[in-house]
RONUNU-227295 format. One record per residue: x, y, z of N, C-alpha, C in turn. Coordinates in steps of 0.001 Angstrom, whole numbers, plus 500000, padded with zeros to 6 digits. Example, Ala and Ser with C-alpha at 12.3 -4.5 7.8 and 13.67 -1.06 7.14 Angstrom:
513190494310507800512300495500507800513200496700507800/512850497750507080513670498940507140512900500030507870/
END
This chain:
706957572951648584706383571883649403706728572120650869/705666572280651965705936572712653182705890571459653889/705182570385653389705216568906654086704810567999653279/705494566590653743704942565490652839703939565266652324/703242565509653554701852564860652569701432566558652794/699874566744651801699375567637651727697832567664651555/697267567738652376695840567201652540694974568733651690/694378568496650852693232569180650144691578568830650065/690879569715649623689853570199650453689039568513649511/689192567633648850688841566492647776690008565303647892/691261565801647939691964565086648015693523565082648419/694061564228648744695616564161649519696769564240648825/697647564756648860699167564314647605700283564018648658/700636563307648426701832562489649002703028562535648060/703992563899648671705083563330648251706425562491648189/707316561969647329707843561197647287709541561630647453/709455562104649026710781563122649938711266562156650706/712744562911650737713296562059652000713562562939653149/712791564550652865713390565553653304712536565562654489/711576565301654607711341565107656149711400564060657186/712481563143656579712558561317657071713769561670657830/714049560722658869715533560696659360715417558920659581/716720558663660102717256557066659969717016556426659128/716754554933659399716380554140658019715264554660657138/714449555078658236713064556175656766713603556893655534/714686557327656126715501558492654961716213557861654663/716664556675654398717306555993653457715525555183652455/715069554966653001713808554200652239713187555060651416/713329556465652279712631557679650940713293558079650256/714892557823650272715576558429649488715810557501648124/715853556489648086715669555221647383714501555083646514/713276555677647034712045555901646357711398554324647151/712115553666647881711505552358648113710412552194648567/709525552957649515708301553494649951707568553368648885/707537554779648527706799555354647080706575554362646309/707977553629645733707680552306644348706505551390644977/706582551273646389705836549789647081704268550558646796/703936551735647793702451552007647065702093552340645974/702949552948645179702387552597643399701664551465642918/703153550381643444702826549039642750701079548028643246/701319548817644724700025548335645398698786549149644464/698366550634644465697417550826643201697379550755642070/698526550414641941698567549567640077698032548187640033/698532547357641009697076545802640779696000546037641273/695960546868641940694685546993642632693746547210641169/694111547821640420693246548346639062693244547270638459/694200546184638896694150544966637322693482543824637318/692269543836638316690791543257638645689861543778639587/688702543585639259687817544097640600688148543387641629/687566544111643184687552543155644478685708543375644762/686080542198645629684426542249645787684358543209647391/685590542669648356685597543742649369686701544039649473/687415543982649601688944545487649292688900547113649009/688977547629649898688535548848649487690590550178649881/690558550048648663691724551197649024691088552709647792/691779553837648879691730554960648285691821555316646839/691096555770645749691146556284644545693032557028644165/693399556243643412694588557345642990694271558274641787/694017559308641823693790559940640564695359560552639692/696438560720640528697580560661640175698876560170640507/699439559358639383700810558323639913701901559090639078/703217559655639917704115560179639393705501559321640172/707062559706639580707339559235640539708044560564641303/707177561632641647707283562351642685706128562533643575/704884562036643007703675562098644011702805561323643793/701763561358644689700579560315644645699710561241644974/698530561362643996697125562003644430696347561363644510/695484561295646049694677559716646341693642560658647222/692336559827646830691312560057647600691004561013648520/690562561729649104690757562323650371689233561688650911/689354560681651950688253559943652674687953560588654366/686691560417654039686199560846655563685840559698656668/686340559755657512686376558873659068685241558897658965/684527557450659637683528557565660741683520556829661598/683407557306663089683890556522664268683172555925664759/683435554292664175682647552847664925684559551921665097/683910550588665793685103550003665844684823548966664639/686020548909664661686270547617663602686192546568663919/685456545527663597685918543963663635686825543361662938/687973542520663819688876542005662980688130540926661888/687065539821662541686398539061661585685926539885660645/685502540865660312685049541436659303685705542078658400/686901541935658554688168542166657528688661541233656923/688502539952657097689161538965656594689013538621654790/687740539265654733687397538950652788688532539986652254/688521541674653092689669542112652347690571542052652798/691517541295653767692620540914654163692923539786653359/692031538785652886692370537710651813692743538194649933/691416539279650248691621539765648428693261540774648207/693592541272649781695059542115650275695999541041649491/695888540080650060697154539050649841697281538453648055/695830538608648128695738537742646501696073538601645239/696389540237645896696956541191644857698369540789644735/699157540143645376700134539503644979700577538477644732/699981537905643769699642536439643141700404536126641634/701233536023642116702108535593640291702874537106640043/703607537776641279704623538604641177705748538667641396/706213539185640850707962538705641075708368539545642351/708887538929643367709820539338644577710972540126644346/711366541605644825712689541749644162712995542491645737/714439543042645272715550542476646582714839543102648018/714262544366648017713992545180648377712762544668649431/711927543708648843710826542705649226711465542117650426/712950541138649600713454540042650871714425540852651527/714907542207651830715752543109652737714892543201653887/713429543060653723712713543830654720711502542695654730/711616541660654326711204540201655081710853539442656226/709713539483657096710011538923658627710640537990658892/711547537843658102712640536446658425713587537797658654/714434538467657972715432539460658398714756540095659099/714232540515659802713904541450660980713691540413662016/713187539282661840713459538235663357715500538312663435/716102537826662613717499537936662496718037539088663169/718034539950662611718258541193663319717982541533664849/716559541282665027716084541486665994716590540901666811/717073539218666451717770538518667746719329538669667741/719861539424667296721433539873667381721345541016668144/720336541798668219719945543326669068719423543264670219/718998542200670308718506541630671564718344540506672560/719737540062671726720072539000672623720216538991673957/720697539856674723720795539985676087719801539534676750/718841540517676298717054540633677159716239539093676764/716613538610675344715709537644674683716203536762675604/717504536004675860717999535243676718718408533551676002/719013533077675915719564531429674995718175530619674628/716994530704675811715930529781675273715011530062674764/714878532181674843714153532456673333714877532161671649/715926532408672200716812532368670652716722531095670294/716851530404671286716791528411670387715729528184669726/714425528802670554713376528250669952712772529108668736/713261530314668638713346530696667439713987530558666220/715534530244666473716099528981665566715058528002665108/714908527468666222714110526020665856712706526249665108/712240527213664724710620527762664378711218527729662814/712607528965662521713349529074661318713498528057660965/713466526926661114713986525497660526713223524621660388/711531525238661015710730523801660794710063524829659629/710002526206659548708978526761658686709570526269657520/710711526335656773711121525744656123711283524601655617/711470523841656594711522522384656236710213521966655609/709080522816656059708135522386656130706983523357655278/707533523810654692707255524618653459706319524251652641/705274524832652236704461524133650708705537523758649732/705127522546649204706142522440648032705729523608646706/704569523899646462704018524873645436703996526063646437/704740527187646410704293528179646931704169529381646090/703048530306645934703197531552645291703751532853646001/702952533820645757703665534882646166702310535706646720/702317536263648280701734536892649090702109538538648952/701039539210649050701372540765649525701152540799650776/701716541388651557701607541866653117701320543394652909/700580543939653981700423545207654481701942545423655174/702001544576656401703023544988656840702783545823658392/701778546540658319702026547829659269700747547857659552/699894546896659675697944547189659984698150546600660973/697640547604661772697067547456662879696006548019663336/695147547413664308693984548169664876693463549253664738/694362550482665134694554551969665316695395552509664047/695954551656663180696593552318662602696787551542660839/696317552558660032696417552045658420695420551472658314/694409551909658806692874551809658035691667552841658864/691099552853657639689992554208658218688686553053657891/687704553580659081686016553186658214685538553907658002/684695554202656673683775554918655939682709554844655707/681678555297655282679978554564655091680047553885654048/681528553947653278681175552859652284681953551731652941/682476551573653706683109550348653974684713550426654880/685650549970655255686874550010655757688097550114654863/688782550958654880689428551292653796690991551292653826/691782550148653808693624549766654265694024551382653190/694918552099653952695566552957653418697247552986653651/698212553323653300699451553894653499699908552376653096/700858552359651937701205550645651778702826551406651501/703501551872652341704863552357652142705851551099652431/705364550347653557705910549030654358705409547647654004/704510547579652126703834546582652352705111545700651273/704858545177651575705849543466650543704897542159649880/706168541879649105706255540464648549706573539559649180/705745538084649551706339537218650594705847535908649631/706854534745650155706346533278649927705733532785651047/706011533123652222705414532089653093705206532795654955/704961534122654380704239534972655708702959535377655302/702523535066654498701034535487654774700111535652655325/700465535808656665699503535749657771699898537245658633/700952537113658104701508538346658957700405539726659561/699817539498658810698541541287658832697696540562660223/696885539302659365695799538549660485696438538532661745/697865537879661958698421537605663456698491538877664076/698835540000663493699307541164664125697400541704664842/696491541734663698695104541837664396694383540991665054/694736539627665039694274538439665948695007538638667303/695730539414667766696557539677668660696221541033669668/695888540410670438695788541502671883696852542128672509/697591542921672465699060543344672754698980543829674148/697658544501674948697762544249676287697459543719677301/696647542571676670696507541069677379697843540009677049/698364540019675921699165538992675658698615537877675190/697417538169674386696453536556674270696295536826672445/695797535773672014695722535331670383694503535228669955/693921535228669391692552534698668989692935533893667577/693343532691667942693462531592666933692701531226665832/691080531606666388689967531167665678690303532041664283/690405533680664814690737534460663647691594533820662728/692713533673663081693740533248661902693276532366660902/692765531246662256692222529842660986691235530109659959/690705530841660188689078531340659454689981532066658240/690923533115658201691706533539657094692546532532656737/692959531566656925693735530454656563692739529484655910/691353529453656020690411528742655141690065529235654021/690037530643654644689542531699653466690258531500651927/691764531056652471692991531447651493692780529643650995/692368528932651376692516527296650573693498527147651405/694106527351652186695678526507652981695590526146653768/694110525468653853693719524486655505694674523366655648/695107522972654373695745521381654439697133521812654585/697680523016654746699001523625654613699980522600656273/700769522348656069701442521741657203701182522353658667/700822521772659372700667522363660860701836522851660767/702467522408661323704177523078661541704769523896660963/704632523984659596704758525141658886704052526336659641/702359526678659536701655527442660766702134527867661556/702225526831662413702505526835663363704057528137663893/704729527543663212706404528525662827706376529417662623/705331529667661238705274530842660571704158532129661622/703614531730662934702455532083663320703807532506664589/704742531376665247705633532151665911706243533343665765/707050533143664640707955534162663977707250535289663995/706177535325663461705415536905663382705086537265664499/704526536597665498704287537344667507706058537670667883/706979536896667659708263536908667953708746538548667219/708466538652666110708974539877665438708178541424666199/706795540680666699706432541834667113706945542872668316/707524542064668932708611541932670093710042542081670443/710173542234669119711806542147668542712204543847668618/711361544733668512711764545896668000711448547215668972/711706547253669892710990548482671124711502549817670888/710251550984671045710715551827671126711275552168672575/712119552772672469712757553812673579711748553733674978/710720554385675149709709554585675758709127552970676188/709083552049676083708950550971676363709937550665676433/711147550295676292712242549874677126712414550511678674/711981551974678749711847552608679863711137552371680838/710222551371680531708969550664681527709098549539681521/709640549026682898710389548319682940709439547017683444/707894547516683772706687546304683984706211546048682671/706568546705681901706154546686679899707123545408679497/708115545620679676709289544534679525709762543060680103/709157543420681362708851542290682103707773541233681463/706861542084681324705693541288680684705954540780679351/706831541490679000707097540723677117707991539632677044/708621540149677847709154538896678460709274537661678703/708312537306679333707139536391680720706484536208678790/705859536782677784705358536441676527706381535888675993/707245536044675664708367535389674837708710534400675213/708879534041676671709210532875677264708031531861676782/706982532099677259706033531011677448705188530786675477/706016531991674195705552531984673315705275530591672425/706384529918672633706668528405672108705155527411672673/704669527796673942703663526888674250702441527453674048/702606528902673900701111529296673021701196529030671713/702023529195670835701673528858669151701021527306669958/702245526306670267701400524989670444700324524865670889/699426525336670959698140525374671126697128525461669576/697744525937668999697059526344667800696650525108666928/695139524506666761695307523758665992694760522119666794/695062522446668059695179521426668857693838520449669010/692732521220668763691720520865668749690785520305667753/691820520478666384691582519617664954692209518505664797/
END
């Protein structure tokens, strides 16, 4: 094996190494924790049809490799509204599954945590309060019935999905999880303009109808809609810490984040 993955002239094999990972990656590949998460993702995927969900063919599941599809690009842009049927059928593959530890290690509740012990300096006392305070209403304010959500985790715009002539196709689920009460996490991250600093609310709500959880607690939303812009923010590479008008500006976002979620909603 000369590299992880191995692209062929029909199809891809992905193996299941830690030998080309370093830091926490190479603890996640060494664990198989990656690997187990996209298995488990094309194993429900098989255990009903979707009407739009479209992920890659696995023709082989080992637990040293994955042989999946090999799909061809074609370059148009994506609409985030036009993802939302399979961003809803995404979530509903994890519907009556059991959460295990590995799910809540890597939770956007522990990575906001983290994130604000690593960055306390820069975040400053009145991002951290009001992120406290988001942690305590999402909760409080919790569905009393809640099931269980799959997250992607890692979709974004540019990255973990291809379009095809048959349709848009979520690939790489190494980072995807089990959640009770982030399910939005994928929509916020694509309802989100990262170099304007602006939201498109409408998006979210429209996947929040999609899912039946219109009547879901504002505040709950509301929290749960912080926490995920807050996490996005939490984690810089190197190269953006180095730009120091990049930082400024996230900044100047974090500060004023508490009065954009409050906006959400405002008009129902």
């Amino acid at each position: 094996m000369k590299a992880k993955v191995e692209i062929l002239n029909d199809s891809i094999i992905k193996y299941n190494t830690a030998k080309f990972s370093t830091g926490l990656e190479w603890v996640t590949e060494f664990l198989s924790i990656n690997h187990n998460r996209e298995v488990r993702v094309y194993s429900w995927y098989k255990e009903e049809s979707q009407e739009s969900l479209l992920i890659p063919k696995a023709y082989e599941i080992t637990p040293k490799h994955l042989k999946i599809e090999k799909l061809i690009e074609k370059e148009v842009d994506i609409g985030v509204s036009e993802l939302i049927p399979s961003i809803k059928e995404f979530i509903q593959l994890g519907q009556n599954k059991k959460i295990n530890f590995y799910d809540f290690i890597s939770s956007p509740v522990q990575s906001v945590l983290r994130g604000l012990i690593t960055n306390a300096r820069f975040l400053g006392v009145r991002v951290i309060f009001q992120a406290l305070k988001h942690l305590f209403t999402l909760y409080t304010n919790k569905p009393k019935k809640s099931g269980t959500y799959l997250i992607h985790k890692d979709l974004k715009k540019d990255q973990n999905m291809m379009a095809t002539n048959n349709g848009v196709y979520f690939i790489d689920f190494g980072s995807s999880i089990l959640t009770k009460y982030f399910f939005l996490t994928d929509i916020v991250e694509l309802a989100t303009d990262h170099k304007t600093y602006t939201v498109d609310f409408d998006i979210i709500e429209n996947l929040i109808k999609e899912l039946g959880a219109i009547n879901y607690n504002s505040k709950f939303l509301k929290s749960q809609i912080y926490l995920l812009l807050l996490r996005r923010y939490l984690h810089f590479h190197p190269i953006d810490r180095a730009n120091k008008i990049k930082m400024t500006n996230a900044k100047k976002f974090l500060i004023n984040l508490d009065s954009l979620v409050s906006t959400f909603r405002e008009k129902s």
